[in-house]
N, C-alpha and C positions, 0 to 999 in steps of 0.2 A: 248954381254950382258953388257960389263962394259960402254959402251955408252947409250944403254936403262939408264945405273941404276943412271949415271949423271943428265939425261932429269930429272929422277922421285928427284932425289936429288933437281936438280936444283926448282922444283915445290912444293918443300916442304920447301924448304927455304924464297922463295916467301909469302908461308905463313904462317910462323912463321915470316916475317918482318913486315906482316899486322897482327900481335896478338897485340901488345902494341896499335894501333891504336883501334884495334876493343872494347878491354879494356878500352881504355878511354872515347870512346865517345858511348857506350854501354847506351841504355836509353834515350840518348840525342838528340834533336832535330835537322834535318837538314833542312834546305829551299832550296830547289833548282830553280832557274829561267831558264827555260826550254827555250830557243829560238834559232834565227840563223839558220845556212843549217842543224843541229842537226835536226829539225822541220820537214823541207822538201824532206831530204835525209831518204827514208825507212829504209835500211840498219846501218844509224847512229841513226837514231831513237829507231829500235830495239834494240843498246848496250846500249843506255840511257835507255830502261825501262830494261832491264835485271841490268846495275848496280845500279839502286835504288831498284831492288828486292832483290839486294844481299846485300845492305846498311841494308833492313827491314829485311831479315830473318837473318842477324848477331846481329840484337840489336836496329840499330840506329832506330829514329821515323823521315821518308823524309815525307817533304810536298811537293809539286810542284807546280810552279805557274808558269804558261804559257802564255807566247803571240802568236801574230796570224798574225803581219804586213802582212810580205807578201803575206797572204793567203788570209786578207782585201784585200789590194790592186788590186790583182787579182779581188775578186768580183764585187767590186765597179768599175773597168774598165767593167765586163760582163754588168752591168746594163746602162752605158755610160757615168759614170763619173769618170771626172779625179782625180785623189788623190793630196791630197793638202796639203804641206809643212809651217809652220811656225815657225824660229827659229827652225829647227829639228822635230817640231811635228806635229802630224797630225792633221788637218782642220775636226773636225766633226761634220755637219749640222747632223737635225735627220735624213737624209733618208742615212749617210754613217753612224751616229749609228746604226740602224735598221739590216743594213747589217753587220756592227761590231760583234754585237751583237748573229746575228745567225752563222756568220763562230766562232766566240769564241766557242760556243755553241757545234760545230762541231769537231773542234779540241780537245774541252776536253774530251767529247765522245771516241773520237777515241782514248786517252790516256788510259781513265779507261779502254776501253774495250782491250788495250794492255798489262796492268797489269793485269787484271784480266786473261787474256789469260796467264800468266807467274805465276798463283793462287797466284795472292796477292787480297787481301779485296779491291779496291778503291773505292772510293765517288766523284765523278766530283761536283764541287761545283759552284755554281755563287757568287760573291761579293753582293749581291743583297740577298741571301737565309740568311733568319734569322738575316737582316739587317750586318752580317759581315765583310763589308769594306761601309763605311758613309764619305762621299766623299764633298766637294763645291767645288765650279767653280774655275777653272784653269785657269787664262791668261798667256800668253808668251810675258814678258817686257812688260806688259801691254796690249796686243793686246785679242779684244775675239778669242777667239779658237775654239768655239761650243763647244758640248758637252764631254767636257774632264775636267775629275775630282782631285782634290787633296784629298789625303786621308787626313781623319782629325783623324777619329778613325777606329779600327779595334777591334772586338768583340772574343778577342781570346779565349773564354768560349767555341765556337762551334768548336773551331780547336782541344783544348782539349779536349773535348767530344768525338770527331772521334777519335784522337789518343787513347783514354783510352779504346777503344770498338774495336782496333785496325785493325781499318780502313784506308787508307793512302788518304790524301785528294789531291784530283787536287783542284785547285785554279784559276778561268778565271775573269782577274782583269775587273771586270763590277762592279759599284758600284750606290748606289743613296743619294741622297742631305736630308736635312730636309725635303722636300716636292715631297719626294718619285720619282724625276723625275732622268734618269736612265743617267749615264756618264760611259765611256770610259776612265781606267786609262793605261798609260804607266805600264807594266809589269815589269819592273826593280824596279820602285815604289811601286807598291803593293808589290812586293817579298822582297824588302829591310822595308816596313813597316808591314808585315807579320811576318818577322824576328826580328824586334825591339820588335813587340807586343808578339810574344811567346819566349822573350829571348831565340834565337836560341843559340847551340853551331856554328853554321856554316852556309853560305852562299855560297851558290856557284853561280854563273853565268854563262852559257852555252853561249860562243861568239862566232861569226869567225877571231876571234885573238887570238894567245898565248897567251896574259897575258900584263902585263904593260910594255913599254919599255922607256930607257932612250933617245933613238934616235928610233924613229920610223921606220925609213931608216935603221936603223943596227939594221939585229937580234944579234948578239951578244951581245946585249943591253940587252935582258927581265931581270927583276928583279923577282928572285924567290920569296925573302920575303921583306916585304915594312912594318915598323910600320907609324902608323899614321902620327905620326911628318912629317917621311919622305917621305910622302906621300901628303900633306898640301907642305911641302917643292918644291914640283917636280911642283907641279898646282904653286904657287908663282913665278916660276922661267921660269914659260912658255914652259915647256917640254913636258905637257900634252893638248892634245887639242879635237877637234871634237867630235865625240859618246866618246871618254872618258872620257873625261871631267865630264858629269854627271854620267857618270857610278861609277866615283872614288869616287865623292861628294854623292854620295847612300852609299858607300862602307865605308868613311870615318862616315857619317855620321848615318851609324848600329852599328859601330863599339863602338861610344861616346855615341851608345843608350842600349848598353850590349851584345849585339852579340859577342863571343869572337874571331872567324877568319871569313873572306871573302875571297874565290878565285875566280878569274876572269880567266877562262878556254876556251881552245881552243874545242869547239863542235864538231869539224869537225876532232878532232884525238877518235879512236874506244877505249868507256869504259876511255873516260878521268876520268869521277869521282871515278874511281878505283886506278888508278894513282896518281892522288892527294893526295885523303884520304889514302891511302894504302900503299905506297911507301917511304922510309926517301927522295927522290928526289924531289917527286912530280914535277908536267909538267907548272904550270902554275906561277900565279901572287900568294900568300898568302898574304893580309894582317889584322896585328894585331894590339891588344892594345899590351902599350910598356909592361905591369905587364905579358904579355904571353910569356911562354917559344917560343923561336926560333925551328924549328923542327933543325935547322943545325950545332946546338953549335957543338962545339968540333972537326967539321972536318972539 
């Protein structure tokens, strides 16, 4: 008996450690960028739609904004073309838009119909619906890239709109130009200008890494929490490189646009965003502006 009564101690403590979190960010908005083996793994897929169901029925307002690479890439091989790298991004002629376009289309689907399987309200959305992400041409160092977009504006009247009717929006970063022709945006992008535009409280990113480290080679390196500065400081001193690079420069760069944290989360650990938001420990990368409390003062 006195073992059962531990378990149930031990489960109740747990969530009274997640009351001061649920209390502050109660109402507020989260963004989450959904990608990585999270995506591809069923099983990991499913603890990510169970913790953003459990984000919305405690309070918080998630939006999701989702990519699709490797599910592209897959396609685009079925049809017989090879996927095209420039500086890190993808090469999109119209006929690997086209196919972009409808695997997005597919995987947001499959999200709403995930949530909705777990009775929450969702709206799979396109960047494209109600002009919502307004996009021009994107080059990399100057080179064209096809059809890959920078976001210029984001129309957060419609995201507000769903949240107040409360609906929870998926987000498939497809967006189009002044003259209505349709581009393919990098998901990190959209989700980091998704979040600037509804002054999020929080960002998460869904990766297949822990989080930022000092030495990439040493995990004993991850850094729990990183404020700006020190963050700017790491990229100057050449610590920081490859896919993080811009991931951090999104991160940094929500942060100086009013977002008040970013975490950069490992996808592939089950119910990571439980952990983070929920836990004084939290599992990954947090970073802040320096005016934010630290979650770790005092110990």
């Amino acid at each position: 008996m006195n073992e059962n009564m531990n378990q149930y101690l031990e489960k109740a403590k747990v969530l009274i450690e997640a009351l001061p979190y649920i209390q502050r960010f109660n109402r507020k908005i989260v963004v989450v960028k959904y990608g990585g083996s999270a995506m591809t793994d069923e099983a990991l897929k499913q603890k990510v739609i169970e913790d953003v169901t459990l984000l919305k029925l405690v309070g918080f307002k998630p939006i999701i904004v989702h990519g699709g690479g490797k599910e592209i890439s897959k396609w685009v091989g079925k049809i017989g073309k090879e996927p095209q790298f420039i500086n890190g991004l993808r090469v999109t002629d119209e006929e690997t838009m086209e196919v972009a376009e409808m695997v997005l289309g597919k995987v947001n689907k499959s999200l709403v119909q995930l949530l909705e399987g777990q009775g929450v309200r969702a709206i799979g959305i396109s960047g494209k619906d109600g002009g919502l992400l307004n996009v021009e041409k994107k080059y990399s160092n100057g080179e064209d890239i096809g059809f890959v977009g920078e976001i210029k504006k984001v129309d957060a009247q419609i995201l507000h709109d769903l949240l107040e009717k409360d609906f929870l929006p998926v987000v498939c970063p497809v967006g189009m130009d002044d003259e209505f022709h349709t581009y393919n945006i990098n998901a990190d992008d959209a989700a980091c200008a998704i979040a600037r535009a509804m002054k999020a409280e929080k960002l998460a990113f869904l990766t297949d890494i822990e989080g930022v480290y000092k030495d990439p080679k040493d995990p004993a390196t991850l850094i729990s929490e990183l404020l700006v500065k020190e963050a700017k400081q790491l990229i100057e001193e050449g610590y920081i490189g490859g896919g993080m690079l811009p991931k951090l420069n999104n991160c940094i760069d929500a942060i100086e646009n009013g977002v008040s944290r970013v975490h950069i989360l490992d996808g592939r650990i089950p119910h990571c965003l439980l952990l983070e938001f929920f836990t004084n420990k939290g599992i990954g990368t947090a970073i802040l502006h320096e005016e934010e409390s630290r979650y770790y003062d005092g110990e």
